[in-house]
C-alpha positions as CSV (number, residue, x, y, z in Angstrom):
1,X,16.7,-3.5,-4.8
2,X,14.4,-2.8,-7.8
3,X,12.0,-0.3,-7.5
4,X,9.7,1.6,-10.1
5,X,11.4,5.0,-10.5
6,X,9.0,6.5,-13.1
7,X,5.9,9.2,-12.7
8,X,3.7,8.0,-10.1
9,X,0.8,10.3,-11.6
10,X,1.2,8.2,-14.9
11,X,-0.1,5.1,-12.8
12,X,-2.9,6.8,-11.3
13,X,-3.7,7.3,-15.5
14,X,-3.0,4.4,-16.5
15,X,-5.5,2.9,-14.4
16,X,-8.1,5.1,-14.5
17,X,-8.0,5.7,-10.5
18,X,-6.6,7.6,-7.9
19,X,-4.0,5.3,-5.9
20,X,-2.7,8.2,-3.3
21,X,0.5,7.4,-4.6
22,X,1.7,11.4,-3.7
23,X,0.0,11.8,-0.5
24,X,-1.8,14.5,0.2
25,X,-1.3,15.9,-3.2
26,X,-3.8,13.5,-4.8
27,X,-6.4,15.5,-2.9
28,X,-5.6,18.3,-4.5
29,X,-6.3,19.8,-8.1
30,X,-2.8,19.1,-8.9
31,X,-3.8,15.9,-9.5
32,X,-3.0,14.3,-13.1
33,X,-5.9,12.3,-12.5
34,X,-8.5,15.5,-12.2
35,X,-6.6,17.4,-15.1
36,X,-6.3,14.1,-17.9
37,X,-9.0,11.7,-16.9
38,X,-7.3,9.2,-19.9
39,X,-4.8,7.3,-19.9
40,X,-0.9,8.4,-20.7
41,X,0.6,8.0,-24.6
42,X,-0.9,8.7,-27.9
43,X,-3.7,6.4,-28.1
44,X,-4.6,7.4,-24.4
45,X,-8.1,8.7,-25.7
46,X,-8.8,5.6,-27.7
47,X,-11.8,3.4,-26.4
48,X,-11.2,-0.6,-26.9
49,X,-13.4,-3.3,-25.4
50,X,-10.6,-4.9,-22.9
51,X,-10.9,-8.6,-23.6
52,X,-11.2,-11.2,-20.5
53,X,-7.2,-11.5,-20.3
54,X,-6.8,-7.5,-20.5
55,X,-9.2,-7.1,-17.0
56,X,-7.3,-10.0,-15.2
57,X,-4.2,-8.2,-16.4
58,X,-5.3,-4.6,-14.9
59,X,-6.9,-5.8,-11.7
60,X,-3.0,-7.1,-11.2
61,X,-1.3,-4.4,-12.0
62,X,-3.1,-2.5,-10.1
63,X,-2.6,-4.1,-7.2
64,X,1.2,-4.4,-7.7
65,X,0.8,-0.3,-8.0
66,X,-1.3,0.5,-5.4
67,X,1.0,-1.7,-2.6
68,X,4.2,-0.4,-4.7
69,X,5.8,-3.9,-5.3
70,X,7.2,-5.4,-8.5
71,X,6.7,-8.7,-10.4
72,X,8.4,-10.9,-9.2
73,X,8.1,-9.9,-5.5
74,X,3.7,-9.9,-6.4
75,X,4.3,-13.7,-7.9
76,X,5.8,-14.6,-4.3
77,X,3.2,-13.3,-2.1
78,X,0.5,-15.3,-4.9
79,X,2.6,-18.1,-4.3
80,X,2.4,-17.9,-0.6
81,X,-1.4,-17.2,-0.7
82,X,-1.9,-20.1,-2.7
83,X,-0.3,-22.6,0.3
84,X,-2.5,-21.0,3.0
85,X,-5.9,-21.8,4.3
86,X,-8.9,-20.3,2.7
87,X,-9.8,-18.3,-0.1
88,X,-6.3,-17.1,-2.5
89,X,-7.1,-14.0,-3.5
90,X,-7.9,-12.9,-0.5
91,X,-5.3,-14.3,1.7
92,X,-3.1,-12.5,-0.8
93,X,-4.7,-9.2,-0.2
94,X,-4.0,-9.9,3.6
95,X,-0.5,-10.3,2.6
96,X,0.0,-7.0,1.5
97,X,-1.8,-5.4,4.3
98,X,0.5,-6.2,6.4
99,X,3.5,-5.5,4.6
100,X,5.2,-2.6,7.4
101,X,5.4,0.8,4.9
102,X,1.5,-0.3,4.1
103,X,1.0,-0.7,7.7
104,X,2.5,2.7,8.6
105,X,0.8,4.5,5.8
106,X,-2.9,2.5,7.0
107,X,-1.9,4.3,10.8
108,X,-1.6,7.6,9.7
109,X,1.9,7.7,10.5
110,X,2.9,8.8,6.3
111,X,1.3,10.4,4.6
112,X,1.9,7.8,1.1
113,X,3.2,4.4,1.0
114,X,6.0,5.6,-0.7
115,X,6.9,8.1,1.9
116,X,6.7,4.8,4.4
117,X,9.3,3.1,2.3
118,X,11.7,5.2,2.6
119,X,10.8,5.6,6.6
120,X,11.6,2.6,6.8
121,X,14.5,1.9,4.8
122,X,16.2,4.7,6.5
123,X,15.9,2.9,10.0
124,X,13.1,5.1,11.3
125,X,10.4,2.8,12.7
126,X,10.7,0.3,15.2
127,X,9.0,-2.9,15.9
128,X,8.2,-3.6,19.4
129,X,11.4,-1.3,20.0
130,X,13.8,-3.0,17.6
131,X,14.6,-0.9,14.4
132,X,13.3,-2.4,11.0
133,X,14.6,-1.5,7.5
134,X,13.2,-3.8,5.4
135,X,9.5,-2.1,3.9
136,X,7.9,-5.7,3.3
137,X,8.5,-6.9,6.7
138,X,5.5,-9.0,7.7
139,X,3.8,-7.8,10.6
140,X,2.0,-10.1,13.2
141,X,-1.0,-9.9,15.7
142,X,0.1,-8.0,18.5
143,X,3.3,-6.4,17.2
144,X,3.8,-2.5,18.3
145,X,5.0,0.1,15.7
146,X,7.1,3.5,16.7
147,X,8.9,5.7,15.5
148,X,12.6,5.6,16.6
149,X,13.6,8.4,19.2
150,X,16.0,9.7,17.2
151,X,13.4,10.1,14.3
152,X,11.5,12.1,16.4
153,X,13.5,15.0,16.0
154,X,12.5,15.8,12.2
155,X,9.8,18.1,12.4
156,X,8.6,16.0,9.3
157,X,8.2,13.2,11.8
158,X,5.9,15.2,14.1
159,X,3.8,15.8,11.4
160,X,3.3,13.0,11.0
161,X,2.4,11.8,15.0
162,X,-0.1,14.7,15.0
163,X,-1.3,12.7,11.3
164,X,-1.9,10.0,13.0
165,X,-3.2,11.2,16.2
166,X,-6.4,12.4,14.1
167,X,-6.7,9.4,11.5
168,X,-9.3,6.9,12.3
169,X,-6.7,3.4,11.5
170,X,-8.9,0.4,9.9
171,X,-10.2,-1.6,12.6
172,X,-7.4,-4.3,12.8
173,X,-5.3,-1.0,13.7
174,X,-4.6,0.5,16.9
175,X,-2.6,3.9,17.8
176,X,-2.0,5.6,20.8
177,X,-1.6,8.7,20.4
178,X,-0.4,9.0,24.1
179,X,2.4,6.4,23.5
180,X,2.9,7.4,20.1
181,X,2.7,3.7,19.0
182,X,0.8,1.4,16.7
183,X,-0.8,-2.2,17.5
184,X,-1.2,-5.3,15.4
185,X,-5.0,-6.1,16.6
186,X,-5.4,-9.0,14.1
187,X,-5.2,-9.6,10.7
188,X,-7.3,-7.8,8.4
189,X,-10.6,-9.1,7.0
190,X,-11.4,-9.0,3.5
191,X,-14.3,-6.0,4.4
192,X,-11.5,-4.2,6.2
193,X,-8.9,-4.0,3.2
194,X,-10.7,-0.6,1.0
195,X,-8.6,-1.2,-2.1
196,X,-10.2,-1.4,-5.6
197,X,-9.1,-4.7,-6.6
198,X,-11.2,-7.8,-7.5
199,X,-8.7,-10.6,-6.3
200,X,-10.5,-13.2,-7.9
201,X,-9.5,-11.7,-11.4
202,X,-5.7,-12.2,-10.2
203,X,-6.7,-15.8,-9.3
204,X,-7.8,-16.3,-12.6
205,X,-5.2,-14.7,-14.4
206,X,-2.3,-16.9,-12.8
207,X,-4.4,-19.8,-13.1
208,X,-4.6,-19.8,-16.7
């Protein structure tokens, strides 16, 4: 499968935020945000007025960086948007929330959405006790997400259950800290989703 194998801290330049693509290193002063504030290669510095195309463009990307999916996997998910009820951009933004490595990370149980990929693709997390290794596996309302017991051997595992056990989840989130386990309350409104995208720039920009 495909996947972006470049810096992750040149993203986080590129679009002029932090997208907590290292974990708990973006909170630190290691971050190549906090150091260059600009964005990477030698015109980096340069200031342009981005025409209309050039926003709708960036609002994209960075939504196919911050959920760590490529192009033609992001044109699928617009697709399906497009088919359901309601408004696109946002039914596409519920999409991606309930991909399963964003659903981890949004539980507390990794620490990056990365670090949830490769949970997953490594056979780690069940759902409601069956294992999963497929990252954008679409959750549904009422689903239950766990750790495997075998998993929860790796002392980086139980860093991650004591994580979680202290994270506040968004409100369509539930985890029980006494069962160890994640629940699927419902599907995330557009005021529960805290990700610095305008959708409606997307919409545009695959409209044209």
């Amino acid at each position: 499968m495909a996947r972006y194998t470049g810096s992750k801290c040149r993203l986080c330049r590129r679009e002029g935020i932090k997208l907590y693509l290292k974990g708990d290193r973006c909170y630190t002063s290691k971050c190549a945000l906090e150091r260059r504030s600009y964005p990477p290669g030698q015109h980096g510095r340069m200031r342009r007025k981005p025409t209309e195309y050039a926003l709708q463009l960036r609002e994209k990307q960075r939504a196919k960086r911050i959920y760590g999916v490529l192009e033609a996997q992001f044109r699928n998910y617009f697709t399906k948007a497009e088919r359901q009820k309601g408004l696109t951009g946002e039914n596409l933004l519920r999409l991606l929330e309930r991909r399963l490595d964003n659903v981890l990370y949004r539980l507390g149980l990794a620490a990056s959405r990365s670090e949830a990929r490769q949970l997953v693709r490594h056979g780690h997390v069940l759902v409601n006790g069956r294992r999963v290794d497929i990252p954008s596996y679409l959750v549904k309302v009422g689903d239950k997400i766990s750790f495997a017991p075998v998993a929860k051997s790796s002392p980086r595992v139980q860093e991650l259950l004591e994580r979680a056990a202290q994270s506040s989840p968004p409100a369509w989130l539930r985890y029980d800290p006494n069962a160890e386990t994640g629940e699927i309350l419902a599907f995330p409104a557009r005021d529960q989703i805290d990700v610095p995208v305008k959708e409606h720039l997307i919409v545009e920009l695959y409209s044209r």
